[in-house]
C-alpha positions as a Python dict, from the first residue, in 0.01 Angstrom:
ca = {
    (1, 'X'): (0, 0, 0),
    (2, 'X'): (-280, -111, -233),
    (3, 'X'): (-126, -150, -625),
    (4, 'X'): (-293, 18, -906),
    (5, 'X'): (-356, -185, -1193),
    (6, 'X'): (-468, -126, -1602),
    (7, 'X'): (-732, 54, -1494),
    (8, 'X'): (-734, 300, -1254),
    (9, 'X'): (-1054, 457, -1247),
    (10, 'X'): (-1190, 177, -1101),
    (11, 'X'): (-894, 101, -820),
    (12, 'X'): (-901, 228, -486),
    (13, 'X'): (-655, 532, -460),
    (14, 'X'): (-431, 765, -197),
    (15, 'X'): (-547, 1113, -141),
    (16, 'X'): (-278, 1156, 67),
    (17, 'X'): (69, 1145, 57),
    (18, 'X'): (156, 873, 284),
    (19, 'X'): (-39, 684, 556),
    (20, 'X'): (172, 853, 830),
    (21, 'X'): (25, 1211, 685),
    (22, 'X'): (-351, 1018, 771),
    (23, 'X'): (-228, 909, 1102),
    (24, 'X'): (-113, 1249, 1152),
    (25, 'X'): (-470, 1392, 1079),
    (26, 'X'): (-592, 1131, 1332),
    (27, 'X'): (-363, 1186, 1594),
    (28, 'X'): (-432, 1542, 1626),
    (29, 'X'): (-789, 1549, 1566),
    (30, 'X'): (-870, 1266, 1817),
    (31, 'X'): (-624, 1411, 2064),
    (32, 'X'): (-953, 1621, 2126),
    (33, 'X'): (-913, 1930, 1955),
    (34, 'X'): (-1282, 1911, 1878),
    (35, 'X'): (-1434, 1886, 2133),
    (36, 'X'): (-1555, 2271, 2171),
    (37, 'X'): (-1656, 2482, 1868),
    (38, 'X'): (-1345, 2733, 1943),
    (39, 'X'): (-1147, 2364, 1834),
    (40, 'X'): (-1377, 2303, 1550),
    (41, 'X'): (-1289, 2625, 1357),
    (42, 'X'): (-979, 2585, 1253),
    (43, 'X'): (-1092, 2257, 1062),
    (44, 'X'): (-1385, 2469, 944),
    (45, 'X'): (-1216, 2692, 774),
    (46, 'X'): (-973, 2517, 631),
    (47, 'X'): (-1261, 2307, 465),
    (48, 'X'): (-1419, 2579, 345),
    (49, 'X'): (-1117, 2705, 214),
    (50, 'X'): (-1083, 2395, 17),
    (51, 'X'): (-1417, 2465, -104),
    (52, 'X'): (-1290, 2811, -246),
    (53, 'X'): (-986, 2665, -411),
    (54, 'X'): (-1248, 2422, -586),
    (55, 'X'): (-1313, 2120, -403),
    (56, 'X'): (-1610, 1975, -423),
    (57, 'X'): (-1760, 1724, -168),
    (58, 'X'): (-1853, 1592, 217),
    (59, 'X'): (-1685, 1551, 455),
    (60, 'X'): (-1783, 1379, 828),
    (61, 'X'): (-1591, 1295, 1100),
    (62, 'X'): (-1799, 1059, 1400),
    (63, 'X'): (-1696, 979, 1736),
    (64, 'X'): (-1865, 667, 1928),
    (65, 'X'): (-2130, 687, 1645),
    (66, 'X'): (-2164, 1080, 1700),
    (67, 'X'): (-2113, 1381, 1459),
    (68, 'X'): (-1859, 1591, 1555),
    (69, 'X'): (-1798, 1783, 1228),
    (70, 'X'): (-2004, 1716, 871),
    (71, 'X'): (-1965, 1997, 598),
    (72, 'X'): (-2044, 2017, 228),
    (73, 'X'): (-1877, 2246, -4),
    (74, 'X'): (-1906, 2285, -404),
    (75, 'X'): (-2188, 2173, -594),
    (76, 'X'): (-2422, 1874, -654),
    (77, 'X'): (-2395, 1994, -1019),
    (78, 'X'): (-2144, 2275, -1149),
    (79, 'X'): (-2325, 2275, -1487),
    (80, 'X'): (-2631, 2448, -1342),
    (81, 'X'): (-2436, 2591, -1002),
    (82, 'X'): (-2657, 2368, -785),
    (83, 'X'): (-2529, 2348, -441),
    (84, 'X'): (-2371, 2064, -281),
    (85, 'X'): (-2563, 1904, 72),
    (86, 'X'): (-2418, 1724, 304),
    (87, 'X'): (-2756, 1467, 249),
    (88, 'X'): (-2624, 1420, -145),
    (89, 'X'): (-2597, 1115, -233),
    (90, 'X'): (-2252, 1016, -431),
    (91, 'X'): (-2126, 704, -631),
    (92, 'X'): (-1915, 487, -339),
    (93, 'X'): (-1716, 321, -671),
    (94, 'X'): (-1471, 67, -476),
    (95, 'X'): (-1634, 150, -121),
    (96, 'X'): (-1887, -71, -255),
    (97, 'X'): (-1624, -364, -196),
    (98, 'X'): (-1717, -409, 129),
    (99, 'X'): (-2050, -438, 132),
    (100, 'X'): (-2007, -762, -121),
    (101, 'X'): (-1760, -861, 148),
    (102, 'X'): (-2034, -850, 386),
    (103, 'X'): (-2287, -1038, 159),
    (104, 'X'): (-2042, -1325, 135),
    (105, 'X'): (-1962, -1333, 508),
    (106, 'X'): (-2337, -1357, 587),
    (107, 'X'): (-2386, -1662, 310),
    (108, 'X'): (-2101, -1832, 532),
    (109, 'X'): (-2282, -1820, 832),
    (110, 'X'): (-2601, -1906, 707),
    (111, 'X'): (-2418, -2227, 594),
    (112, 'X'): (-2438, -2157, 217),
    (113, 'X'): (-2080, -2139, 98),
    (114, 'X'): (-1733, -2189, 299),
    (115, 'X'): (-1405, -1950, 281),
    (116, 'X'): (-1214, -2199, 120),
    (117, 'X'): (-1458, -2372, -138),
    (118, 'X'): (-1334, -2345, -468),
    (119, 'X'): (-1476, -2051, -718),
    (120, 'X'): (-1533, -2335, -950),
    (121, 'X'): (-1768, -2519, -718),
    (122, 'X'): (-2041, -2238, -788),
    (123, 'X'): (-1940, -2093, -1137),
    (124, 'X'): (-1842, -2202, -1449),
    (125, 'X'): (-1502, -2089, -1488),
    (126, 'X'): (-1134, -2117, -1672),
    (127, 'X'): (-976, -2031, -1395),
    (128, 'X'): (-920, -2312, -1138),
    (129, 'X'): (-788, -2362, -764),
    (130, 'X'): (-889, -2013, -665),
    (131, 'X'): (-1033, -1992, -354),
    (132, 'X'): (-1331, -1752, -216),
    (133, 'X'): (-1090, -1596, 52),
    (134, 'X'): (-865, -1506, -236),
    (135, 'X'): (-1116, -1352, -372),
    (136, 'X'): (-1208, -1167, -132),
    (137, 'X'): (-874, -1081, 15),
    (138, 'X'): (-736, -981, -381),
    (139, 'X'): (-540, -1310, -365),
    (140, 'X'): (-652, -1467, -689),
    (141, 'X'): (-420, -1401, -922),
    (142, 'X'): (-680, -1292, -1216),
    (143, 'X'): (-699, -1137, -1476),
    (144, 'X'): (-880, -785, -1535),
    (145, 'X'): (-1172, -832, -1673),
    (146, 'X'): (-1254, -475, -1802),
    (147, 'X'): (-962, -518, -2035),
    (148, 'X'): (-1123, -832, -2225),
    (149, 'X'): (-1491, -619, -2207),
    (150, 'X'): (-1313, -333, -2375),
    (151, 'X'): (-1156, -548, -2622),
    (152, 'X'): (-1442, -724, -2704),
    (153, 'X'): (-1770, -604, -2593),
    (154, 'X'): (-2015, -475, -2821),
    (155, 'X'): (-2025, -153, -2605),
    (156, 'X'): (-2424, -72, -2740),
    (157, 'X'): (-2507, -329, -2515),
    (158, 'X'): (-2494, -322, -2178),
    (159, 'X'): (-2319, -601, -1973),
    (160, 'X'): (-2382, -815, -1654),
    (161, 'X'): (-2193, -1027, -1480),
    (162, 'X'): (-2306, -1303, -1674),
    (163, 'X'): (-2205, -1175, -1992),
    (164, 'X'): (-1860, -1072, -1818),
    (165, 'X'): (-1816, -1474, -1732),
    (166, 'X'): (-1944, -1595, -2047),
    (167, 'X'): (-1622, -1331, -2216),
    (168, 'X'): (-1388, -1421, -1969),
    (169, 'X'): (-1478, -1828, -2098),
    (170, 'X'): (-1429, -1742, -2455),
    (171, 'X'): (-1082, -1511, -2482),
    (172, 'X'): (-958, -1701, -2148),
    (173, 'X'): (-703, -1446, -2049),
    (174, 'X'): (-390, -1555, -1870),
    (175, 'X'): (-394, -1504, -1474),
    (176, 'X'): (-162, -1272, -1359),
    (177, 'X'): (-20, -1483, -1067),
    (178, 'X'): (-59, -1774, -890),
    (179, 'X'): (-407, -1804, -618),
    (180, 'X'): (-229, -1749, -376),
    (181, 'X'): (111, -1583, -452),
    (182, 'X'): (46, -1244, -386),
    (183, 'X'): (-159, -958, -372),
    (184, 'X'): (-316, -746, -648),
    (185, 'X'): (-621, -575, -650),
    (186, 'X'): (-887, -715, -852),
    (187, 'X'): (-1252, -616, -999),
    (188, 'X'): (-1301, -940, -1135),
    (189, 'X'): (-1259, -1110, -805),
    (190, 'X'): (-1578, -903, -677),
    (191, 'X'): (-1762, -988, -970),
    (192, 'X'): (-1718, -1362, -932),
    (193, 'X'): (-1826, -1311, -563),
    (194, 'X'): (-2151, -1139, -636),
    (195, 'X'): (-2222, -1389, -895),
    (196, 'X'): (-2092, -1678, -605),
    (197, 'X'): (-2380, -1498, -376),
    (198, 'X'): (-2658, -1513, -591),
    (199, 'X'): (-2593, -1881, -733),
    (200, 'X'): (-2605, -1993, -389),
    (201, 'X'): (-2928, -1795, -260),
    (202, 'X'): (-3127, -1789, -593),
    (203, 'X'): (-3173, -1452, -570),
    (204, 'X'): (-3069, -1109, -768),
    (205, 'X'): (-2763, -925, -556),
    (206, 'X'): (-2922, -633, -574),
    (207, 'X'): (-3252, -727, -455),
    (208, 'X'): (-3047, -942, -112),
    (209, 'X'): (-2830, -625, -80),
    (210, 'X'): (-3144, -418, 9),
    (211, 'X'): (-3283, -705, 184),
    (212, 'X'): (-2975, -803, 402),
    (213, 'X'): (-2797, -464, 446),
    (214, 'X'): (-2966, -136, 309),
    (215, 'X'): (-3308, -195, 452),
    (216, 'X'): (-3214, -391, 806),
    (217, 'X'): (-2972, -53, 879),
    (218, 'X'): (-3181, 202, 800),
    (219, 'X'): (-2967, 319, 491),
    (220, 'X'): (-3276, 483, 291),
    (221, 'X'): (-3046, 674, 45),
    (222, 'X'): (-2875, 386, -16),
    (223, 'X'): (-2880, 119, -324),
    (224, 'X'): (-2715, -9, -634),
    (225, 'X'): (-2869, 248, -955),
    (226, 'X'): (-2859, 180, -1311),
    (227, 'X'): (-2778, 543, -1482),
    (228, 'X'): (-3159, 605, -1536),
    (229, 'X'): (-3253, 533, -1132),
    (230, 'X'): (-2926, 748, -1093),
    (231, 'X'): (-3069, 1019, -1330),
    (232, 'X'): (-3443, 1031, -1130),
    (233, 'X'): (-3230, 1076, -793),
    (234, 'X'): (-3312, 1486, -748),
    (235, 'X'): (-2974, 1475, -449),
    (236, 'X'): (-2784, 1349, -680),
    (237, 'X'): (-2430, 1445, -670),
    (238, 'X'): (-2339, 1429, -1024),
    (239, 'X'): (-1915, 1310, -1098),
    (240, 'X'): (-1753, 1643, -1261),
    (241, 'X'): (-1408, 1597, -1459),
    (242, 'X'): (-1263, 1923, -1667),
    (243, 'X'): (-1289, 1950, -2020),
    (244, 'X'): (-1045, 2116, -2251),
    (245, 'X'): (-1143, 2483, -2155),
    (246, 'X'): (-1106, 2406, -1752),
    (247, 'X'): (-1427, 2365, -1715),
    (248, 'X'): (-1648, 2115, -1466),
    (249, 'X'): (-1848, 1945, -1670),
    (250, 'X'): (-2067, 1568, -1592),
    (251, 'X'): (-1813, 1308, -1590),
    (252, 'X'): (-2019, 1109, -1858),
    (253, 'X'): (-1946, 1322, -2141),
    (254, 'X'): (-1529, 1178, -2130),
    (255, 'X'): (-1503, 916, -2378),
    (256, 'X'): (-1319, 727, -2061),
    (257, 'X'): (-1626, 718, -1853),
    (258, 'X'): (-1805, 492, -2134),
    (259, 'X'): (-1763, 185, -1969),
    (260, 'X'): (-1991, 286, -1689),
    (261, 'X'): (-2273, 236, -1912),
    (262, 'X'): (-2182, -66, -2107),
    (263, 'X'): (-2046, -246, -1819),
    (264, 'X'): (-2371, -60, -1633),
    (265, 'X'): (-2543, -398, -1490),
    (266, 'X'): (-2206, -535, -1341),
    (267, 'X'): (-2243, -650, -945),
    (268, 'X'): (-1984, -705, -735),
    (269, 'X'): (-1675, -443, -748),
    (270, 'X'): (-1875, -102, -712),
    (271, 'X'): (-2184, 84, -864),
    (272, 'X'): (-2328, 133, -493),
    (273, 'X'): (-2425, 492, -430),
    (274, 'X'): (-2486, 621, -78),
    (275, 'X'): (-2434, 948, 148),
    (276, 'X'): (-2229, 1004, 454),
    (277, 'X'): (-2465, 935, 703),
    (278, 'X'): (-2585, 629, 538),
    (279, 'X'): (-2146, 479, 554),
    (280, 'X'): (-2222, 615, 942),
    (281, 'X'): (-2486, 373, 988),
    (282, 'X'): (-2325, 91, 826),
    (283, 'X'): (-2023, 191, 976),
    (284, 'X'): (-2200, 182, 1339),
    (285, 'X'): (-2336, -166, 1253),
    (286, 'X'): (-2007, -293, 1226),
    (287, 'X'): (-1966, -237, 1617),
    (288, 'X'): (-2238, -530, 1675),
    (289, 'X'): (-2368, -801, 1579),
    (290, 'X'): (-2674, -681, 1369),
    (291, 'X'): (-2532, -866, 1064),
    (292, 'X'): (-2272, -1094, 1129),
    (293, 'X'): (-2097, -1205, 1474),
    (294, 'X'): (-1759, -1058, 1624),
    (295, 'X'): (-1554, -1362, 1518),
    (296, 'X'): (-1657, -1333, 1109),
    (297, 'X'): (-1604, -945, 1149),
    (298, 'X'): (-1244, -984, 1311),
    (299, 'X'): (-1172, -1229, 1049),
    (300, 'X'): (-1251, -967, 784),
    (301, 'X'): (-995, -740, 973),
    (302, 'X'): (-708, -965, 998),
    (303, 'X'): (-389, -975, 712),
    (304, 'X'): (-439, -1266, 491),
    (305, 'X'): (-162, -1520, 459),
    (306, 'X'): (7, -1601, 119),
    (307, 'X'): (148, -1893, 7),
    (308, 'X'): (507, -1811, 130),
    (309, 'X'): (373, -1774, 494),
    (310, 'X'): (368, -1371, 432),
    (311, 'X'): (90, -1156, 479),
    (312, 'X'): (-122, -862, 289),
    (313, 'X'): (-306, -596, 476),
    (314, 'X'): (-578, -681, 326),
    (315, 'X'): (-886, -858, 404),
    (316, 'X'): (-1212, -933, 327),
    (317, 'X'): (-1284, -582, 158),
    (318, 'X'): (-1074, -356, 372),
    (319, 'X'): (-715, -246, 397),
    (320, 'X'): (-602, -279, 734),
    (321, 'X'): (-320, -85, 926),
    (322, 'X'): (-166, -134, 1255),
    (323, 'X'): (-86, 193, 1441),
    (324, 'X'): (105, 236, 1808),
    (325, 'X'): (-105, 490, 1933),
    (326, 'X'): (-419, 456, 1710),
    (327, 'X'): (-487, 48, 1722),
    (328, 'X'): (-626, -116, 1416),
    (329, 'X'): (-739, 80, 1112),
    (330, 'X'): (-932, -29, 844),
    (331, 'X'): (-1014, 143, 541),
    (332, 'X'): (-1131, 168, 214),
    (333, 'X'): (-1104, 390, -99),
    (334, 'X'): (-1245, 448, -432),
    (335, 'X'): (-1268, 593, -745),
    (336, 'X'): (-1442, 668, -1046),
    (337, 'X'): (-1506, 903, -1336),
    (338, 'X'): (-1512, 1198, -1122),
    (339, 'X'): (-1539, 1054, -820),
    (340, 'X'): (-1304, 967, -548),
    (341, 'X'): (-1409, 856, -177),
    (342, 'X'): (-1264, 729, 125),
    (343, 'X'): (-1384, 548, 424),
    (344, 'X'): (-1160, 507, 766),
    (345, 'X'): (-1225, 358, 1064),
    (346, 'X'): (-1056, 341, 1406),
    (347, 'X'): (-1173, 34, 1541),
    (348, 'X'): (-1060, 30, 1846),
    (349, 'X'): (-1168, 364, 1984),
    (350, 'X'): (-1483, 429, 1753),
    (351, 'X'): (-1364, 707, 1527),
    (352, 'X'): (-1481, 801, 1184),
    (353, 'X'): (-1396, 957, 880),
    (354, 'X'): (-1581, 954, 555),
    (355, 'X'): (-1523, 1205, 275),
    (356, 'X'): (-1704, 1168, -54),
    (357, 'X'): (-1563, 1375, -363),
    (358, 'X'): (-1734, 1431, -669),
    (359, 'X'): (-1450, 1667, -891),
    (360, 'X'): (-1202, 1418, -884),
    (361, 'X'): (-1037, 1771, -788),
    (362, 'X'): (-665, 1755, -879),
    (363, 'X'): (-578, 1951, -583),
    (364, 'X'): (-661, 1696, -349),
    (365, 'X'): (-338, 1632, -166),
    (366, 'X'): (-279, 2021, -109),
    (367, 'X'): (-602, 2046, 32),
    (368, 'X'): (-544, 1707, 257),
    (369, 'X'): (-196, 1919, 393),
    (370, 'X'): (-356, 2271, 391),
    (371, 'X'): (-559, 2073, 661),
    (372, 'X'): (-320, 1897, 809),
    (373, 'X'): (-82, 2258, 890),
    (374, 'X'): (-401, 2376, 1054),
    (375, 'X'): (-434, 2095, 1252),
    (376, 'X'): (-76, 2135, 1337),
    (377, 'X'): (-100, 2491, 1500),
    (378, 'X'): (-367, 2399, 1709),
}
């Protein structure tokens, strides 16, 4: 189960009640009740009646790299009752985790860094001993770094990951554990690994993301936005929270969604925005070798070991699962002001599921079990 820590909205999240619940969803929907549009009605509707109880989002579910069901309900913007498409393009917030992953996997096997170099080989650092697999795999033991930004941040200023470093130098907060010791999911692990990426290639993360991933896959709608690019994007799909009256209004307005602009130039831990199709093209590439070979991909599937010869189900940017019937999962979620999204993969059989969500809508669960009991009579 991934932890939450001092700040959730940028941690990954469950929109379900337990991981059997998802494995329930699976089982019966890759059983094959989709595969004739008498099967696909049931899920149908009981999207769209999601839709009517207020949810707001996409949903698509692939088989062997195929659409078998992709729906939008709600709106790209409920301030002027614009209509959500299932082309909108939504922040990914902690999705984004694995695409860093990626970026680091493809600097190993071009030679320029190693799993188990030191973090302190490539930046200038308090913290020592920490490896870049514990960073990856949430290993590292530090400490958030959002906390000391908040502190101490002049928040008219917007920060990068340099300016997140140079903080984390001066207030030196304690680690929370050990490299090593145990799990706990960390943002400022990502940022040291974008920063790790472009000290070793000499080149912005943004730009090599586009470069090494967006462009090479075809993922047009794809990129990492400041909150002007974000603003000139007509598709999109704005993050809604309520305000006092009950309301949908832009998640930007909350006092709690500040830090998305003063931490706005941060790389690493999310801020990559993206539609469904575009996660079912990266998802696709996953299934070759088009970025990185079999063996560096299987290692970014597999439990990492800790220090007492234990494992996490975690590894280089995805949580992993192990079911009977299913094979190996892997999976990611996120979450932001008004967003939350989830990516899940069957690996093993070539099954999809992406939904994005942009009302953070607080029915979520009932809606994840209104589907499931339709899934169940069928």
């Amino acid at each position: 189960m991934i932890q939450t820590v001092q700040n959730p909205s940028a941690m990954p999240y469950r929109i379900i009640p337990s991981f059997a619940a998802l494995m329930l969803l699976f089982v019966l929907f890759f059983s094959g009740l989709f595969h004739s549009h008498a099967q696909v009605s049931p899920f149908e509707k009981g999207f769209s009646e999601a839709g009517e109880k207020g949810f707001s989002g996409v949903i698509l579910i692939a088989e062997n790299g195929k659409i078998v069901f992709e729906k939008a309900v709600g709106y790209r913007s409920f301030e002027t009752n614009t209509p959500l498409l299932s082309t909108d393009i939504f922040e990914l917030a902690s999705v984004s985790k694995q695409f860093t992953a990626m970026m680091v996997m493809m600097c190993a096997e071009k030679g320029l860094l190693g799993y188990d170099d030191l973090a302190e080989k490539y930046l200038d650092i308090p913290y020592k001993g920490i490896s870049i697999r514990q960073l990856l795999s949430h290993t590292n033991g530090l400490p958030d770094y959002q906390a000391v930004m908040d502190q101490h941040w002049d928040k008219t200023k917007v920060a990068s990951n340099a300016d997140i470093l140079e903080y984390l130098r001066r207030y030196q907060p304690p680690m929370l554990a050990k490299p090593g010791e145990k799990y706990e999911y960390s943002n400022t692990g990502y940022v040291f690994l974008a920063s790790i990426v472009e000290k070793v290639t000499g080149k912005d993360f943004i730009e090599l993301s586009r470069a090494w991933i967006f462009h090479p896959l075809g993922m047009k709608n794809t990129d990492i936005r400041t909150l002007s690019e974000k603003a000139a994007v007509p598709n999109f799909a704005a993050g809604h929270l309520k305000d006092d009256s009950g309301r949908y209004v832009n998640a930007n307005r909350f006092h709690a969604s500040d830090y998305t602009v003063w931490l706005g130039n941060r790389k690493g831990p999310g801020r990559i925005s993206s539609t469904a199709q575009d996660l079912l093209k990266w998802d696709q590439a996953l299934y070759n070798e088009k970025l990185v070979s079999k063996a560096t991909l299987e290692a970014a599937f597999s439990p990492t070991r800790l220090n007492d010869g234990s494992f996490s189900n975690y590894g280089f940017g995805w949580e992993i699962q192990q079911d009977p019937k299913l094979g190996k999962i892997v999976l990611h979620t996120g979450d932001n002001p008004g967003y939350k999204t989830i990516i899940v993969r069957l690996i093993e059989q070539n099954k999809t599921l992406i939904l994005l969500n942009n009302n953070a809508h607080e029915h979520m669960q009932d809606l994840v079990n209104l589907q499931l009991g339709i899934l169940a009579k069928n």
